[in-house]
SELUM-63604 format. One line per field, with one value per residue: residue in three letters; x, y, z of N, C-alpha, C in turn. Coordinates in steps of 0.1 Angstrom, whole numbers, always signed. Layout:
% residues N
aa = [Ala; ...]
n.px = [X; ...]
n.py = [Y; ...]
n.pz = [Z; ...]
ca.px = [X; ...]
ca.py = [Y; ...]
ca.pz = [Z; ...]
c.px = [X; ...]
c.py = [Y; ...]
c.pz = [Z; ...]
***
This chain:
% residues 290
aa = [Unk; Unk; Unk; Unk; Unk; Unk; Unk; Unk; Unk; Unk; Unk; Unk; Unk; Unk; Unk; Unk; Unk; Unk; Unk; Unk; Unk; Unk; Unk; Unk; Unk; Unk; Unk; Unk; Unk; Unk; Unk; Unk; Unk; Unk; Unk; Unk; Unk; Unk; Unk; Unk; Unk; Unk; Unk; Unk; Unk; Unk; Unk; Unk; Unk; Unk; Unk; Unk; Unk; Unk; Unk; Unk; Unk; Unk; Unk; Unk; Unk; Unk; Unk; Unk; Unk; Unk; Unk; Unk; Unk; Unk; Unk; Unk; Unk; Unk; Unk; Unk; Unk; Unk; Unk; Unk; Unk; Unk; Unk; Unk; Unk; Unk; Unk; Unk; Unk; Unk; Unk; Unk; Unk; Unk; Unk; Unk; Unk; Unk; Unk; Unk; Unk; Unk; Unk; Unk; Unk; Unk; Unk; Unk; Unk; Unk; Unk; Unk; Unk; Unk; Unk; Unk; Unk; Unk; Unk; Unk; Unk; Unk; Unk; Unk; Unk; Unk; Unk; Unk; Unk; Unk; Unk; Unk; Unk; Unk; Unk; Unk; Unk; Unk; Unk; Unk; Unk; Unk; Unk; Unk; Unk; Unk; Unk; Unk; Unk; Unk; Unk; Unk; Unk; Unk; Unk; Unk; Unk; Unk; Unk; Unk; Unk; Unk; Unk; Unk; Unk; Unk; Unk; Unk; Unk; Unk; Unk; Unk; Unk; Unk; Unk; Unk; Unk; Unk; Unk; Unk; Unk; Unk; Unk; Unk; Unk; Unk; Unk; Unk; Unk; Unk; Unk; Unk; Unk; Unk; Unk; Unk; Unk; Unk; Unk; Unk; Unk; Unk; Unk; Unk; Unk; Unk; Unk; Unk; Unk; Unk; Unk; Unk; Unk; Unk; Unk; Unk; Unk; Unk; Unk; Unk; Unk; Unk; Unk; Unk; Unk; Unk; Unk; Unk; Unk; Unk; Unk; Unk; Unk; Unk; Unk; Unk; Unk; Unk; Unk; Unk; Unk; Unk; Unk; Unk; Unk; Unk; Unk; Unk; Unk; Unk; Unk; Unk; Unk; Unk; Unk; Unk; Unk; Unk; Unk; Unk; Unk; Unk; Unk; Unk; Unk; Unk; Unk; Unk; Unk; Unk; Unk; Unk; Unk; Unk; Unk; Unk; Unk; Unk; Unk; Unk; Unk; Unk; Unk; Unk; Unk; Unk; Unk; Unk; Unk; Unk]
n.px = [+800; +787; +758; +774; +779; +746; +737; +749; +739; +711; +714; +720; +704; +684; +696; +696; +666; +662; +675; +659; +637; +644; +651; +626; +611; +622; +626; +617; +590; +574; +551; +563; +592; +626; +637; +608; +601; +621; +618; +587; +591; +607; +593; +567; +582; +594; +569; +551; +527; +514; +496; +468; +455; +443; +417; +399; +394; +361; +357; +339; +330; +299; +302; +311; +305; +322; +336; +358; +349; +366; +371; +378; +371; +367; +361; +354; +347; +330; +329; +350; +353; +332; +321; +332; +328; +300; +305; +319; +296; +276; +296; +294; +266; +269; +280; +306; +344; +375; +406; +425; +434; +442; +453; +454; +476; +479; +490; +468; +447; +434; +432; +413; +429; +408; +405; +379; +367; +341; +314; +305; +279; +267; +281; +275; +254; +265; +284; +258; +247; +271; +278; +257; +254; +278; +295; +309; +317; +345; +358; +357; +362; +353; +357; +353; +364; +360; +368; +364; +374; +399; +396; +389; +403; +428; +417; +413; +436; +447; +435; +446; +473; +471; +466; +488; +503; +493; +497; +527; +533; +527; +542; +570; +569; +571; +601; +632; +660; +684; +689; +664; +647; +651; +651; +617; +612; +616; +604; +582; +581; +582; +560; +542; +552; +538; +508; +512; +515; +489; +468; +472; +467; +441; +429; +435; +422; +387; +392; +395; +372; +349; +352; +344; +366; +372; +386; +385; +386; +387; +385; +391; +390; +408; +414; +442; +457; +473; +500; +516; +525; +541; +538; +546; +562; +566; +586; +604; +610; +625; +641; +662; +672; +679; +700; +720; +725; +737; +760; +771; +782; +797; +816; +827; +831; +857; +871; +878; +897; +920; +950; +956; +953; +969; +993; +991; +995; +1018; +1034; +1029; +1035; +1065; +1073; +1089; +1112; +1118; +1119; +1143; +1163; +1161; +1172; +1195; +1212; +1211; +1227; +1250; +1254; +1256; +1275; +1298; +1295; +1310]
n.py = [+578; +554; +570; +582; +557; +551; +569; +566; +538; +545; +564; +547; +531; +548; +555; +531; +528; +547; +539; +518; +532; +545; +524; +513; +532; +534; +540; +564; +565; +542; +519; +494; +475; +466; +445; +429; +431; +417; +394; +383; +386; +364; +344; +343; +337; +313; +302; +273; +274; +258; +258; +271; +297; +331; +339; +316; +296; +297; +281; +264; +238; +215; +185; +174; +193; +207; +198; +184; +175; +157; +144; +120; +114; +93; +99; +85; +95; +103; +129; +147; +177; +187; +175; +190; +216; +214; +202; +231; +246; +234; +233; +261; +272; +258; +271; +270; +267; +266; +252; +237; +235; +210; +202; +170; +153; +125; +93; +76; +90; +120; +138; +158; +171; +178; +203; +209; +231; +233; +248; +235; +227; +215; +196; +170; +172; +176; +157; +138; +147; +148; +122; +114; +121; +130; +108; +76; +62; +53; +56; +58; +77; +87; +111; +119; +142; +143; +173; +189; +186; +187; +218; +231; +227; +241; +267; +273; +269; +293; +311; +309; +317; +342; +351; +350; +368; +391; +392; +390; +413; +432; +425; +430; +459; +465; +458; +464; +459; +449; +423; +414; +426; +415; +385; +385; +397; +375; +356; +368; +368; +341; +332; +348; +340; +313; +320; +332; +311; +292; +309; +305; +277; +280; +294; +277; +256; +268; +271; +246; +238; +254; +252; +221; +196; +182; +158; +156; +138; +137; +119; +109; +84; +82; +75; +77; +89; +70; +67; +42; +49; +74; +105; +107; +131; +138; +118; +120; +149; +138; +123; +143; +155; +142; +129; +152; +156; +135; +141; +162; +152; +135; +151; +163; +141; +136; +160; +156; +138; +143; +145; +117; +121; +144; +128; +106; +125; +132; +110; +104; +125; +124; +100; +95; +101; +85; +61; +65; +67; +42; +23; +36; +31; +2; -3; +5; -18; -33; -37; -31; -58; -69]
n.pz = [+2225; +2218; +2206; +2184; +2171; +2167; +2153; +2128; +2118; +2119; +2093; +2079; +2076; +2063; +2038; +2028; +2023; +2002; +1981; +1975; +1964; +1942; +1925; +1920; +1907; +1883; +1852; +1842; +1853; +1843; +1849; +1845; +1854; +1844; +1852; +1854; +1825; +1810; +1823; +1818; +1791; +1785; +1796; +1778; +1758; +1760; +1765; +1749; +1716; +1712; +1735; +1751; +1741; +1758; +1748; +1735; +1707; +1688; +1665; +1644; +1621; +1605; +1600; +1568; +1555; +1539; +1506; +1486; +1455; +1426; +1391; +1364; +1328; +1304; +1267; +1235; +1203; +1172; +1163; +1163; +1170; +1166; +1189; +1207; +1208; +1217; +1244; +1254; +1252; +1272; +1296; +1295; +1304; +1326; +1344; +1345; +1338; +1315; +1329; +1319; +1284; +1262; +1229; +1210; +1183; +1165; +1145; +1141; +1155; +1168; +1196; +1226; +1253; +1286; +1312; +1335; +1353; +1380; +1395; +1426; +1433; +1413; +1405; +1400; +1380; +1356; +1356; +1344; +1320; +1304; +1305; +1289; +1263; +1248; +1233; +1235; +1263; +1276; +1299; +1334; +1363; +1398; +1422; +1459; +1484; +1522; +1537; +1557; +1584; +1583; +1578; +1599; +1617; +1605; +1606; +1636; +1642; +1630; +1644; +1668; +1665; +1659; +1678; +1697; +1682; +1687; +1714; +1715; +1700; +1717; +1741; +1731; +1726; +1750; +1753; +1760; +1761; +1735; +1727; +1743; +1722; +1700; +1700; +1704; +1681; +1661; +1672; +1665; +1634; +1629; +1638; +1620; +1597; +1599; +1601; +1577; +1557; +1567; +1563; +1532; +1525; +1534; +1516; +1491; +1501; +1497; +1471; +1461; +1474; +1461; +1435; +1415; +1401; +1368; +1348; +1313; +1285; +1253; +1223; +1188; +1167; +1135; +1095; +1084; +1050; +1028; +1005; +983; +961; +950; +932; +895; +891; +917; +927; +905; +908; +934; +924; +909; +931; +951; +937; +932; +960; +964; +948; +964; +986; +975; +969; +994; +1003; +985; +993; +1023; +1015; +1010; +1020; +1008; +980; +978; +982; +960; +936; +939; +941; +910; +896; +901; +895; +871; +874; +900; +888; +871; +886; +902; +877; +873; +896; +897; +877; +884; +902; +891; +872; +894; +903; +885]
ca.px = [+804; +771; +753; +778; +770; +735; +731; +755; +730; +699; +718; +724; +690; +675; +700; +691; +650; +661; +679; +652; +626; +650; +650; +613; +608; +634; +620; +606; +575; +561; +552; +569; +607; +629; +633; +594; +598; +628; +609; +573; +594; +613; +585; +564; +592; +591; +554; +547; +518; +502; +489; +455; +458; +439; +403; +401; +388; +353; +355; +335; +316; +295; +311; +305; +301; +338; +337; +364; +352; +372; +370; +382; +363; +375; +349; +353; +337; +330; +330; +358; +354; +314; +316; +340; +318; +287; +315; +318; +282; +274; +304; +289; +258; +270; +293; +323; +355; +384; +415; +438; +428; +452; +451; +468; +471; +485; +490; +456; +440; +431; +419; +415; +429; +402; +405; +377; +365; +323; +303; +308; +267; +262; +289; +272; +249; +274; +286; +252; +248; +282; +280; +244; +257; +283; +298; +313; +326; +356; +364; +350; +364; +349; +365; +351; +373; +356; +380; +357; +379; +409; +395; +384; +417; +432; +407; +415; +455; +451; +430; +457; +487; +467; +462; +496; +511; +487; +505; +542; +538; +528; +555; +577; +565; +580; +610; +644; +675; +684; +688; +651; +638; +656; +641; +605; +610; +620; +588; +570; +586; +580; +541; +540; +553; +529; +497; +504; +511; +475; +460; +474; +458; +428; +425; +435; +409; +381; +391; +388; +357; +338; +349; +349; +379; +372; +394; +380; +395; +380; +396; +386; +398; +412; +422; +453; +458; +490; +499; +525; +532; +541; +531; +558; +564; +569; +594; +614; +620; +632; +654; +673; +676; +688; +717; +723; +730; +751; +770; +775; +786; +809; +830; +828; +845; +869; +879; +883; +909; +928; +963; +956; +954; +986; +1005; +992; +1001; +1034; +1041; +1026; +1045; +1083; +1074; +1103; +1126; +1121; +1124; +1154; +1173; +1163; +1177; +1211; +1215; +1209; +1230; +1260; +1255; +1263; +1298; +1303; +1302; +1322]
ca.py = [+568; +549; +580; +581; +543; +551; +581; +561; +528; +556; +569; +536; +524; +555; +553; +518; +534; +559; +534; +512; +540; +548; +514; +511; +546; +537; +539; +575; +566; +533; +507; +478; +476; +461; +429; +422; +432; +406; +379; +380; +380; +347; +334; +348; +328; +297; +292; +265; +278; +250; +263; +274; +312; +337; +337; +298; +298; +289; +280; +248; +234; +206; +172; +173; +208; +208; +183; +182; +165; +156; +128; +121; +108; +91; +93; +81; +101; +105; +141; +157; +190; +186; +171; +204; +225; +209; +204; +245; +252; +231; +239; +281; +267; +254; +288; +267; +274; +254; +256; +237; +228; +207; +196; +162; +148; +112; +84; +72; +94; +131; +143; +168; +170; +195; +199; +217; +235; +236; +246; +220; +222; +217; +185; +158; +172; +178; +143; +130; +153; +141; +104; +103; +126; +132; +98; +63; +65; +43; +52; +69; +73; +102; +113; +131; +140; +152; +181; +194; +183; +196; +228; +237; +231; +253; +276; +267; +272; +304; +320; +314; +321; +357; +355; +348; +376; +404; +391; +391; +425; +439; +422; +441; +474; +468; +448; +476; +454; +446; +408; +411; +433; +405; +371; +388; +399; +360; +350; +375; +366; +329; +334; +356; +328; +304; +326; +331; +296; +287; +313; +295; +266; +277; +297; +264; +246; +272; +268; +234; +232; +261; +247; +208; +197; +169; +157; +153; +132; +132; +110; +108; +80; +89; +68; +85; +85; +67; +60; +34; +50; +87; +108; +107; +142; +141; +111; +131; +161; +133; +121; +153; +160; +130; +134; +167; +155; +125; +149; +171; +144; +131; +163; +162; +127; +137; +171; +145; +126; +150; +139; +108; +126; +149; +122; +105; +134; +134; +97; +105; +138; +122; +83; +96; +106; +72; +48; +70; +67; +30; +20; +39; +21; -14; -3; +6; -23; -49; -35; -35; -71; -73]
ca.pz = [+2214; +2214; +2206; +2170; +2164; +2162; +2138; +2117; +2120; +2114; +2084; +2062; +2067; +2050; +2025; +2017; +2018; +1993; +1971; +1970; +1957; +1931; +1916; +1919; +1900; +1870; +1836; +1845; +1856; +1836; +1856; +1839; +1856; +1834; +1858; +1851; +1811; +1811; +1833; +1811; +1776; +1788; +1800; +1767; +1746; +1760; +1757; +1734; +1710; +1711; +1746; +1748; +1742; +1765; +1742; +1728; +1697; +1690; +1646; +1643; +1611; +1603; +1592; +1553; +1547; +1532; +1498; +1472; +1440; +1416; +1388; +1350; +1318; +1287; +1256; +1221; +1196; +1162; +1154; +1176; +1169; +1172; +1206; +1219; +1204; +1228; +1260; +1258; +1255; +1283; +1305; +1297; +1311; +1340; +1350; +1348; +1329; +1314; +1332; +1308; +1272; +1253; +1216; +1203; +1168; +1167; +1131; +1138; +1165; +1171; +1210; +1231; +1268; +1291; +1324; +1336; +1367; +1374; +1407; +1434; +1434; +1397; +1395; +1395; +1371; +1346; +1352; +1339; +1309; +1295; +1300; +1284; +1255; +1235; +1230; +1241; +1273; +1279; +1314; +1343; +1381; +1403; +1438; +1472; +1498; +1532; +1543; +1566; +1597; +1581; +1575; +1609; +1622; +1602; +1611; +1649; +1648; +1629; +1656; +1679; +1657; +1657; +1695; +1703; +1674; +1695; +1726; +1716; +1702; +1732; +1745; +1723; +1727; +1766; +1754; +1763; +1756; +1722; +1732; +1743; +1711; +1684; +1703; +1704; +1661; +1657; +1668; +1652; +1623; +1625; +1637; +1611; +1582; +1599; +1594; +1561; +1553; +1569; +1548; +1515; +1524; +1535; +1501; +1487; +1505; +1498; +1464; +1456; +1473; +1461; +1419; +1417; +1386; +1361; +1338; +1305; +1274; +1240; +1212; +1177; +1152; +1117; +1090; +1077; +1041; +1029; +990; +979; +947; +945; +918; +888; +892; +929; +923; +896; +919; +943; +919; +915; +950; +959; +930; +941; +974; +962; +941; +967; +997; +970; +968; +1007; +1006; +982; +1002; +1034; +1016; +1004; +1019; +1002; +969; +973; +979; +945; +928; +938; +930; +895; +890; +902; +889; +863; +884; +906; +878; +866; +901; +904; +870; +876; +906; +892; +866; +888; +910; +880; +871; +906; +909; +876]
c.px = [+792; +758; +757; +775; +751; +727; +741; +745; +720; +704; +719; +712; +683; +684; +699; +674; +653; +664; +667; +642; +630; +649; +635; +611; +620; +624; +612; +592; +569; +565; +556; +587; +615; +630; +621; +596; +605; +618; +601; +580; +597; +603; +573; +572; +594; +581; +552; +535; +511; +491; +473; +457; +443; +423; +404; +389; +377; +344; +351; +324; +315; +300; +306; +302; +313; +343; +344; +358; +357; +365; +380; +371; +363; +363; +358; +344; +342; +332; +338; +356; +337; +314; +322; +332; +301; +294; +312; +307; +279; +283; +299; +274; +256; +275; +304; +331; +364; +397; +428; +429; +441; +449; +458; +462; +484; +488; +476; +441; +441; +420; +424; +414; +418; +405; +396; +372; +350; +322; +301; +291; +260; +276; +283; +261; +252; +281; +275; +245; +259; +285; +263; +244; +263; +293; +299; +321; +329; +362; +359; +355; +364; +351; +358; +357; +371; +373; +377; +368; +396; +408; +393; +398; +427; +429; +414; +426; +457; +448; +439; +466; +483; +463; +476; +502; +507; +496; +522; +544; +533; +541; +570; +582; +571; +592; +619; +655; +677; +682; +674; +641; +642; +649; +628; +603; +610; +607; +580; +569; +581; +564; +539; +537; +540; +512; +497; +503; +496; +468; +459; +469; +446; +422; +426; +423; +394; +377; +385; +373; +345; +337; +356; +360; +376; +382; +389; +388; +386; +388; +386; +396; +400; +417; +431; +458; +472; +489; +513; +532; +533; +540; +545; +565; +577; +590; +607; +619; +628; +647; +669; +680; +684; +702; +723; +734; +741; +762; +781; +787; +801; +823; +836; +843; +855; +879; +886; +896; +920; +945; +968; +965; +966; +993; +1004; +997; +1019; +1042; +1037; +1036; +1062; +1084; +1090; +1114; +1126; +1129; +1137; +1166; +1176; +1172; +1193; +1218; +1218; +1222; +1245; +1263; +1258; +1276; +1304; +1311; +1310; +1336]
c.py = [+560; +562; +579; +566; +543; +561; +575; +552; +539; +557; +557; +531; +535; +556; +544; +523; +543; +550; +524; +517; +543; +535; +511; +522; +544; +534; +554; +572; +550; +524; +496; +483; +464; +447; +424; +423; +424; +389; +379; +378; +366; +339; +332; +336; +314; +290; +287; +271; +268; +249; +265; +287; +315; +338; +321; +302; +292; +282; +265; +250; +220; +198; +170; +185; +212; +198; +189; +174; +170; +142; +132; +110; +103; +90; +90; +86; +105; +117; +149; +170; +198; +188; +186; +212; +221; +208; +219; +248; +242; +237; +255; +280; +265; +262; +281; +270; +262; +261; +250; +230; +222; +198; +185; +155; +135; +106; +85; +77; +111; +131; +154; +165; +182; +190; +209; +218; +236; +237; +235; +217; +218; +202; +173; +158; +175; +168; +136; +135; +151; +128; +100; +111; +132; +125; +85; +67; +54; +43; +64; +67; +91; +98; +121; +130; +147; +158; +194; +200; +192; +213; +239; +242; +238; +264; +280; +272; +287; +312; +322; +316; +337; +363; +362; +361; +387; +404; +392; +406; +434; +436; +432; +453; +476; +463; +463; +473; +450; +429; +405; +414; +419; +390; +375; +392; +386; +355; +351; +370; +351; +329; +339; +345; +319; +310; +327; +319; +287; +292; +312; +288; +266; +283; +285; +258; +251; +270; +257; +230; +241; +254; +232; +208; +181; +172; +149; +148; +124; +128; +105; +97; +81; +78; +81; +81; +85; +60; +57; +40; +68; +88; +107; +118; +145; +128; +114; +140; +151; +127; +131; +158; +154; +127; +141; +163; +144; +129; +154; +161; +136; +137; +168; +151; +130; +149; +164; +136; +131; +147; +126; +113; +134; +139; +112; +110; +136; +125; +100; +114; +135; +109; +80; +93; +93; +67; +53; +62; +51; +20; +21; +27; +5; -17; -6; -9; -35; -47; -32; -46; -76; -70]
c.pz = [+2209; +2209; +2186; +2164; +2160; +2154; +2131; +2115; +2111; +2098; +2068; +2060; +2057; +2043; +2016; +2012; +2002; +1980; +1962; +1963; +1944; +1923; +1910; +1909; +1886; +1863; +1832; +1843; +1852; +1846; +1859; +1844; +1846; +1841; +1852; +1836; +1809; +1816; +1822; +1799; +1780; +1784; +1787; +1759; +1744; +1762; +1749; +1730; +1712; +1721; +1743; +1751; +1753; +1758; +1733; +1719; +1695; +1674; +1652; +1628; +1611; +1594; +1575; +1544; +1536; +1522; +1489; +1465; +1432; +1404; +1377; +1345; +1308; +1277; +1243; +1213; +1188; +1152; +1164; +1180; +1173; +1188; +1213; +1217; +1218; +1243; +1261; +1261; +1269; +1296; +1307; +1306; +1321; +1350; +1356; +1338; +1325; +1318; +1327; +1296; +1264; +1240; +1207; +1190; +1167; +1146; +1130; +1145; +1167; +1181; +1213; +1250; +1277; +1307; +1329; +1351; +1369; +1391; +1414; +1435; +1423; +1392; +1390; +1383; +1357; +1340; +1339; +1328; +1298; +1294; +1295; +1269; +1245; +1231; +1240; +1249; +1281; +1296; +1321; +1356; +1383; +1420; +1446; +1480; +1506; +1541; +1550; +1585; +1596; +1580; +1587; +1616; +1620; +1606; +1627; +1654; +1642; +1637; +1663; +1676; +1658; +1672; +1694; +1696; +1686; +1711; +1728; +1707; +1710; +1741; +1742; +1725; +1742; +1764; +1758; +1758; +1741; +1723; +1731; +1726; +1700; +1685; +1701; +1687; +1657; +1663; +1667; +1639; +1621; +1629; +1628; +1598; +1585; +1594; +1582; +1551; +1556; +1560; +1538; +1514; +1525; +1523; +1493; +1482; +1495; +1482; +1451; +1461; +1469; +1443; +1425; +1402; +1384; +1349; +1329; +1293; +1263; +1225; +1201; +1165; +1139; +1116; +1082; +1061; +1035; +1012; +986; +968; +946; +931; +911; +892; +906; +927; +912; +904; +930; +938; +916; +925; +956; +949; +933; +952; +971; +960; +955; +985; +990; +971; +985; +1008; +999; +989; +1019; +1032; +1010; +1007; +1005; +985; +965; +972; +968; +933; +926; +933; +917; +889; +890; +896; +880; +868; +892; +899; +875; +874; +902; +893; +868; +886; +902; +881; +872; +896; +901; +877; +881; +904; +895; +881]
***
């Protein structure tokens, strides 16, 4: 009896040995059991990014290297069309461009809106070629905004937004369950949106600071010529026009009142026939009261 107790004993432990090699050996062959490909996504998922990924990024620049200018300029000037003509040639000069041009004509004023774009190393000398030449200049305010600091950090979070993508599709590439495969696309997918929303801005950025933008405003006074007395001529054709139209508004109002008018007609056309009826009447109603 003790003899069958212990080749039964013998018998379950190698069947637990056997079971356990089989588990260890699932996936034919790759290393990663799905326990560990399970565990690492998790743990993968609930990494905050804001971590410090596995290479830390080393983007740095110097405080100032990153300048938006902007400004605007109001002139007053005498020959409008003059002065734009010397704004373009200078602006060609300077290898800037206009990126909106707008044209207004007022009672007593004719300007022009520019907005242009010029070489962030060529602004200020652009500034001092148009306030010492081509008129009165009514108003001046000029802007720099160091975006140095901002620029880096963009810099900074995209690095790791491009860590972390390289690390959750590796992730991926082991995920097995559908559960796992759809969590790991969702924060591909949202790393994904955020890189390319950095790279909008840093085009943005790169933008404004490689062309500076002034807003230019040139205004020309006109007297506008105004005469009390039209010519006879002109005043004659108005007098037709304006009968015309009388005529014609008249026959309006009379088609508007048209009830009115049938029922005129009809009192006019039966009047007879009233008075007839009313007279009978009157007539019979006396030798009545006789």
């Amino acid at each position: 009896m003790l003899k069958y107790i212990i080749i039964l004993i013998s018998s379950l432990i190698v069947l637990s040995c056997h079971n356990e090699s089989s588990e260890s050996d699932f996936g034919m062959g790759n290393s990663y059991n799905k326990e560990e490909i399970v565990e690492e996504a998790e743990i993968m998922i609930e990494t905050s990014r804001t971590a410090q990924p596995p290479n830390p990024p080393t983007y740095s620049l110097e405080k100032g290297s990153k300048i938006i200018k902007t400004g605007s300029m109001e002139f007053q000037v005498s020959a409008l069309e003059l002065t734009k003509a010397k704004v373009d040639s200078v602006l060609n000069s300077f290898g800037g461009y206009y990126e909106q041009e707008h044209f207004h004509s007022y009672g007593s004023s004719i300007s022009y809106s520019l907005q242009l774009r010029i070489p962030n190393s060529k602004f200020d000398a652009l500034i001092d070629v148009l306030e010492n030449g081509i008129g009165d200049l009514k108003n001046k305010n000029i802007r720099a905004k160091d975006v140095t600091e901002e620029y880096v950090d963009l810099n900074i979070r995209l690095e790791n937004n491009l860590a972390y993508l390289e690390q959750y599709k590796v992730i991926l590439q082991k995920a097995r369950s559908v559960k796992e495969i759809l969590e790991v696309q969702e924060k591909i997918r949202r790393i994904e949106e955020e890189i390319d929303s950095k790279k909008g801005r840093l085009k943005y950025l790169d933008d404004k600071v490689k062309y500076s933008t002034l807003d230019l405003e040139l205004t020309e006074l006109v007297k506008a010529e105004r005469s009390d007395y039209p010519r006879f001529t002109t005043r004659l054709g108005n007098a037709f026009s304006n009968g015309f139209q009388s005529f014609l508004s008249f026959i309006i109002g009379l088609i508007n009142l048209w009830p009115f008018l049938l029922l005129l007609l009809f009192l006019i056309l039966g009047r007879k026939q009233i008075i007839k009826k009313l007279r009978f009447r009157k007539k019979h109603t006396y030798f009545d009261k006789k």
